[in-house]
N, C-alpha and C positions, 0 to 999 in steps of 0.2 A: 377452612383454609382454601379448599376448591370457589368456593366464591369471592374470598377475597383476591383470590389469582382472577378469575373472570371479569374481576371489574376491571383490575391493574391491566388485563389484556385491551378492556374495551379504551378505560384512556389512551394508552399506547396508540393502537389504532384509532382515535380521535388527533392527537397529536400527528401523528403518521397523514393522515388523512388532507390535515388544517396544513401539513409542510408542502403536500402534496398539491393540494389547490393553489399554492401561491403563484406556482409556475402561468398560471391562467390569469394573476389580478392584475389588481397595479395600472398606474396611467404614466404615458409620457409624454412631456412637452418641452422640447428644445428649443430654449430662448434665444433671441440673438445674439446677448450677451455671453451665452456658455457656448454657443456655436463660435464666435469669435475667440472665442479663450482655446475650444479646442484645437481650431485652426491653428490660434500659435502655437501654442503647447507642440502636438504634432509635425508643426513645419509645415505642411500642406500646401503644394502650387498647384494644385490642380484646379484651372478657371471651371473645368468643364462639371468636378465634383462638387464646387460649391454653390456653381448655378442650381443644380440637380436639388441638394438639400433645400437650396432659400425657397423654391419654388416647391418644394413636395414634403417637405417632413421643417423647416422650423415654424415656430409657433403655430403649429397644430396639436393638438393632443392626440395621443393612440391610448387605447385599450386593450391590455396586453402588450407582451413583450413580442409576439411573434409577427405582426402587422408592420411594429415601427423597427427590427430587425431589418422585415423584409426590403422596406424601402432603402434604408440606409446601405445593405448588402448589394442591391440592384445596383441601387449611384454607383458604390465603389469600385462594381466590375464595368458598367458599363465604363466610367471613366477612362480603369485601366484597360481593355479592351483599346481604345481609342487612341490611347498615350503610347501603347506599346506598337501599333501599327505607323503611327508617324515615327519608333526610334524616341520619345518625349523621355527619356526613361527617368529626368530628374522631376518629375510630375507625375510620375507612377508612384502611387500607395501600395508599398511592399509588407504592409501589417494582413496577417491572415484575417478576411474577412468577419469569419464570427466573432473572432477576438476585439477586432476594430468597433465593431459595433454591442460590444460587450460594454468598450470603455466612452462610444456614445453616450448608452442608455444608462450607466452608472453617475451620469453627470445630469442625463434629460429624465429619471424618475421623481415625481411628485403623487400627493394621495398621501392615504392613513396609511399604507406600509409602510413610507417614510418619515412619514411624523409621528408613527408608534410604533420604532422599530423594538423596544423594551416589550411590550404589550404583547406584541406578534413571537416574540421572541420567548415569551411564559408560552403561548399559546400553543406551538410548535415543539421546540427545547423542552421545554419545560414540561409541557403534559407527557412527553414521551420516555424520561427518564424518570419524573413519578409513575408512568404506567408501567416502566419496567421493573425497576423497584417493588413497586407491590406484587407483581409479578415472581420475583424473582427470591424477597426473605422471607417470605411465608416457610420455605425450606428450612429457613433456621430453626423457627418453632417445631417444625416435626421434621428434626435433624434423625431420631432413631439411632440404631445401633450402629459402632463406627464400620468405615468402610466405603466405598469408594460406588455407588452405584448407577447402573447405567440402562436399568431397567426397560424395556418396550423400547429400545431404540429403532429396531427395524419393524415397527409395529405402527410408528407415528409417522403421519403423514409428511412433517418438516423435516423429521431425520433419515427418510429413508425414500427418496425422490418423490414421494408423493405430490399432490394437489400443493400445500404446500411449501413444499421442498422448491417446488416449480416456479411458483408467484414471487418467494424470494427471490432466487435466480433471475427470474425475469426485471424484478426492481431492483435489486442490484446489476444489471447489466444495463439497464438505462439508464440510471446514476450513471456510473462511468462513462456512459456515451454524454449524455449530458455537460456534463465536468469538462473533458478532454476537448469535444469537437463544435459544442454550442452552449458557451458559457452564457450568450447573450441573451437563452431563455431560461436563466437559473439567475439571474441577477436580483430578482426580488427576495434571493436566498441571503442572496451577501448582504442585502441590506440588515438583513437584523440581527448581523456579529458584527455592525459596523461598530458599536461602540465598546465592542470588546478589543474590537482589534484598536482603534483609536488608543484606547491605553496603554497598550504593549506596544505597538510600530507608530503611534504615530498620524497612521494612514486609514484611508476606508478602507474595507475587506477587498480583496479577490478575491477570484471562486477558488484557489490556493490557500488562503486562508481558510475561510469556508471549511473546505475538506481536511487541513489541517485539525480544524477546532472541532469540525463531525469525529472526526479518528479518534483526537483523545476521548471526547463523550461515549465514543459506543467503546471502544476499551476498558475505558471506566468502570462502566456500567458491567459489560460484561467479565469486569476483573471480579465484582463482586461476587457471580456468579462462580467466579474460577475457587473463589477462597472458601466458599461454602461446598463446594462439590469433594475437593481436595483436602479440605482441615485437617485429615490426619496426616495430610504429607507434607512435612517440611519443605522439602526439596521443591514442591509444586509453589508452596507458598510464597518461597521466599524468590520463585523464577519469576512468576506472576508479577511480583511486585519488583521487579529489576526489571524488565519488559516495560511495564506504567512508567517506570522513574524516568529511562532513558527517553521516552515517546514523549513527556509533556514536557521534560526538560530541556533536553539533548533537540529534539526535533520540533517541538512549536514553542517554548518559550525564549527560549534563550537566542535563535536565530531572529525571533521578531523584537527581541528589546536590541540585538546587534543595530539592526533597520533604524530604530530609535535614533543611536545616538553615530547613524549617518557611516556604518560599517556594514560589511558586506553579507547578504543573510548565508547563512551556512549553518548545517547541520554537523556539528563536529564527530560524528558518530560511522556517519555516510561513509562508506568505503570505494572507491575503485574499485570493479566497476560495473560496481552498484550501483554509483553515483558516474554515470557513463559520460554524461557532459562536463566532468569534473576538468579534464585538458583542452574544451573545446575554446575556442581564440578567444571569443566572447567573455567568458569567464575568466583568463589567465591575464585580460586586460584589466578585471574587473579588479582583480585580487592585487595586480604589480600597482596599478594607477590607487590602488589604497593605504599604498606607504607600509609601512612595517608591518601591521595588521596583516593586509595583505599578505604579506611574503609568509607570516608565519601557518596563515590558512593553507595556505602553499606545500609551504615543507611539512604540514603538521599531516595535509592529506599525502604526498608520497610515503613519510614514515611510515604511517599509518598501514597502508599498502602495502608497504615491500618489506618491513620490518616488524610491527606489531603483532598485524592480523597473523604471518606464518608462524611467527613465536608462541604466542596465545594459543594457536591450534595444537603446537607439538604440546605445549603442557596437560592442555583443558579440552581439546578436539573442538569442531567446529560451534560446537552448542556453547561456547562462551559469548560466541556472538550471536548464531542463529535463532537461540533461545534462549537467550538472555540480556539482551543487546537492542535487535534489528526490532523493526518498526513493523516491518512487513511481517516476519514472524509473530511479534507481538499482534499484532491481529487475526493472525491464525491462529493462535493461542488461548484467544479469549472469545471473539468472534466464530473462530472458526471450530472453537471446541466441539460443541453439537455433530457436526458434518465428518470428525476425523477417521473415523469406520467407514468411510464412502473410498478412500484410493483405494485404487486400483494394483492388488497383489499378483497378479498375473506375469509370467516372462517375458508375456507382449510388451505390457509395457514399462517393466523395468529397462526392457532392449530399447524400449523409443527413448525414455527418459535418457540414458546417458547417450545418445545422440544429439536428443535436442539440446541437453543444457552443456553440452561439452560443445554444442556447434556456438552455441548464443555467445561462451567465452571467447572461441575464435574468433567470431566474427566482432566483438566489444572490442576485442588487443589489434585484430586488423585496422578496422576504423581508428582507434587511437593513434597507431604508429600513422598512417594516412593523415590524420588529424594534427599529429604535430612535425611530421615531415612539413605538411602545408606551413606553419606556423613560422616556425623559423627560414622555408626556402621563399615563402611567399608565395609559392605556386598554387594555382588553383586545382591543380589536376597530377593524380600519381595513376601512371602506366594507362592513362587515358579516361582515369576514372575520376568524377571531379569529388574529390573529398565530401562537399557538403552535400549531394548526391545519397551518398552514406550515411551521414550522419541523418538525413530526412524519413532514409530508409526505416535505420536502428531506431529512432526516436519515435516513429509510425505504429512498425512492428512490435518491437520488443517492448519501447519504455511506456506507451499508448496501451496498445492492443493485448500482450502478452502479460506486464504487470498489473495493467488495472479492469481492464474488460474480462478478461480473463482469467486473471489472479485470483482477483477478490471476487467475481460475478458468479465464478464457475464452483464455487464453496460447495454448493447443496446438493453439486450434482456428481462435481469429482473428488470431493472430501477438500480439507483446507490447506493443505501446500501445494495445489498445482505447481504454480510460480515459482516456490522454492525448489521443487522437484525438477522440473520442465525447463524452466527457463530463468534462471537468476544465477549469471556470470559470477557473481561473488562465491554463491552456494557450488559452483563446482571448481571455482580454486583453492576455498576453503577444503573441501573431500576429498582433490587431491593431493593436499597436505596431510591430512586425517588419516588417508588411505595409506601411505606411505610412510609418514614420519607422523605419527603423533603416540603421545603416550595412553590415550582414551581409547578405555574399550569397556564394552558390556559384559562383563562376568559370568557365566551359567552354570546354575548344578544339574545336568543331566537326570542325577535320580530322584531329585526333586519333583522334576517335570510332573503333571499327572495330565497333559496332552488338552487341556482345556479350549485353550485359543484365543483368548483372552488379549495375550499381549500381541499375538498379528491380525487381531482386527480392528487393535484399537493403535496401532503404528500408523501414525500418518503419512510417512514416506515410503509406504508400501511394501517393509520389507516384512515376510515370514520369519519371524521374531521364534516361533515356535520349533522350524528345523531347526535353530541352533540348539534352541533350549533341550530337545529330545535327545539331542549327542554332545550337551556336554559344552558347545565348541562357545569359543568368548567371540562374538559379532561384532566384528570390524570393519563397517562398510563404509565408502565414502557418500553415501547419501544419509547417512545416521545425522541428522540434528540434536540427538543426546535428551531428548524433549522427557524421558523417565516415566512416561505415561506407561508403557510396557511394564516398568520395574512395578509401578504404583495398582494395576490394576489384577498381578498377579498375586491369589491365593497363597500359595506357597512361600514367597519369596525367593525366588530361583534365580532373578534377575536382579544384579547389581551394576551400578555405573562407577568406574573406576579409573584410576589413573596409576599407571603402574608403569616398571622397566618396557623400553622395546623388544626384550630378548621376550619368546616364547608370544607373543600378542595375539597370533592367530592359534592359540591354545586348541589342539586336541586333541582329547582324551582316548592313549591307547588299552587302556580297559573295561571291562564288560561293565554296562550300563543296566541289562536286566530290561529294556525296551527298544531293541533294535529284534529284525529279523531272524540276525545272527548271532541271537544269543539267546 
């Protein structure tokens, strides 16, 4: 079995490797026929950016995406440079530069990556989810006695910050930078989901798509992992596979067949705000200007909001969505399972934790109300502060840097809910729902306990799971994602997930345990 795992490791990393070099291939040459087209298309008056291209980058070829980037990025600024000092402002190219030239080279790639996007596609895709796979059911065959094991976790290099713990982290942290800030040198990626996406939307990929269609695969993949580790827990089985359901359906299929038939793409699942640009002008034209459709995306995300989400939570606590539901979770889930022993159980930073992610929600509701005060007064500016100022800020920080460079990149090193923990405005209006009005809570038998540790090293929201369990007390916290991992990994069974009356919820037990001090 250890060999068949070594090979499944080696494709993996051959596939990994082959995705990895694409960033470097590829030719591009901008004809004048697609240079005219994108001209119209984009509206472009700029005399000064189109002399720049005819003379420097069309019908030339580049090698690499990062040469013909550069040129095309150079024009753009030099141009607006020069537009904005005469006041030219309707000749200013207001598209972020990497992006712009994103949707150049999507139009100027030619080569065997385009003409074998199938090919490149087994080559990449393909070898990496065979590599993980063999990787990964060898477990089934020597499944052994039941039970839930986690053997050498702080022993092995990827689970326990090691070498690599490290390497992940770091390629995961360039992805995202990648993705977010220079789509224009990942574009040889999009080409080989382009005909995937063709059949669902319609359209050629974005690097949107892209990471869409990466997410479900590496979910997938490591769902399989989640049902083999888990099989004797229902509760795990059946989260896992609610997590998969909403992700490929809820969030990549069903918003890109919307796109199809010329409706607006939406994730009907996305909450407020979570879904932070949900009220920003842009969108709220998007959704009115689409006729009924529209409207009902509309009312269906306030509902959702202000009516659902708190309902749901008073019944079910916040894991109906956090863990059952969310996209983001669903990849800490499955992805992030390996890493969940790495938060940080410390006082430190539970104190930072409800600062940060309580400041993230203020500051989401301030921008909103700023956002749609602007809306309907027309004004650019509240109490001196230009609204989209804010939104540039939040979208930088939070929806950039915090959910995905950090979210997901920081897995190996701060366990797998930073994001949820630190900084996801939904994840702390949900907890102050949970914390206050819900009927969930964790059950404990005190003299069951036999003090192992089990269930707080393997809490991903970093709560000491264990002091409750030693006195008895039912843990009621509003960082609890309800994720059962604690219940599932404990010997005894000590630990139940429940739903019950609000009277008594912070249960505790006034007598003797037979494991305190004082007794």
């Amino acid at each position: 079995m250890k060999t068949l795992q070594k090979f499944g490791f080696g494709i993996f990393l051959t596939g990994l490797s082959l995705f990895c070099a694409l960033i470097f291939l590829g030719q591009y040459q901008l004809t004048p026929e697609k240079f005219d087209k994108l001209i119209t298309e984009k509206g472009i008056k700029s005399e000064l950016f189109i002399a720049n291209l005819n003379a420097n980058v069309v019908n030339k070829t580049f090698s690499g995406p990062f040469d013909f980037s550069t040129k095309i990025i150079a024009a753009l600024e030099e141009a607006n440079t020069i537009h904005r000092k005469k006041r030219e402002w309707s000749k200013v190219i207001w598209d972020k530069p990497h992006s712009f030239s994103y949707e150049v080279a999507k139009k100027a790639g030619i080569g065997s990556i385009v003409e074998h996007k199938g090919m490149f596609w087994l080559l990449t895709f393909g070898l990496g989810i065979l590599g993980s796979l063999l990787y990964i059911l060898p477990n089934v065959i020597t499944l052994g006695p039941p039970g839930i094991k986690n053997n050498d976790i702080f022993f092995d290099s990827s689970t326990n910050r090691g070498f690599l713990g490290w390497f992940v982290f770091i390629f995961l942290v360039a992805f995202y930078v990648l993705l977010y800030f220079f789509p224009d040198y990942i574009v040889n990626w999009t080409y080989i989901v382009d005909p995937i996406s063709k059949r669902l939307s319609g359209n050629l990929a974005s690097q949107w798509f892209l990471y869409g269609f990466l997410y479900c695969v590496v979910m997938m993949v490591m769902a399989i992992r989640m049902y083999i580790k888990y099989r004797n827990n229902k509760y795990q089985i059946l989260r896992t596979t609610s997590v998969l359901f909403f992700q490929i359906v809820f969030a990549f299929l069903i918003p890109e067949i919307l796109v199809r038939f010329e409706k607006p793409w939406y994730d009907f699942k996305n909450a407020f705000p979570l879904d932070y640009d949900f009220f920003f002008s842009w969108n709220l034209n998007s959704l009115i200007s689409s006729g009924g459709f529209g409207l009902f995306i509309l009312v269906w995300g306030i509902v959702l909001t202000l009516v659902i989400v708190p309902v749901m939570v008073y019944f079910f606590g916040k894991r109906w969505y956090c863990s059952w539901v969310c996209g983001c979770g669903g990849l800490a889930e499955t992805l992030g399972d390996p890493f969940r022993h790495l938060s940080n159980k410390s006082i430190g930073a539970w104190k930072l934790e409800r600062w940060l992610v309580h400041g993230v929600l203020v500051f989401s509701l301030l921008m909103t109300g700023f956002t749609l005060y602007s809306y309907f007064s027309g004004a650019s500016a509240v109490f001196g502060i230009k609204t989209q100022t804010l939104q540039n800020i939040y979208g930088f920080l939070i929806g950039s840097i915090f959910a995905g460079v950090i979210g997901t990149g920081f897995y190996p090193i701060f366990g797998n809910r930073v994001w949820c923990r630190f900084g996801c405005p939904l994840a702390a209006y949900l907890g102050l729902v949970q914390r206050f009005k819900s009927r969930f809570r964790i059950t404990t038998n005190g003299g069951q306990c036999i003090s192992c540790g089990n269930c707080s090293t393997y809490c991903e929201m970093g709560i000491d799971v264990r002091a409750y369990a030693q006195k008895g007390q039912n843990i009621v916290r509003s960082s609890c994602v309800g994720c059962g991992v604690c219940s599932a990994v404990c010997p005894r069974g000590v630990l139940k997930l429940e739903n019950g009356p609000l009277a008594n919820r912070t249960h505790l037990p006034n007598f003797p345990l037979g494991n305190t001090l004082d007794n």
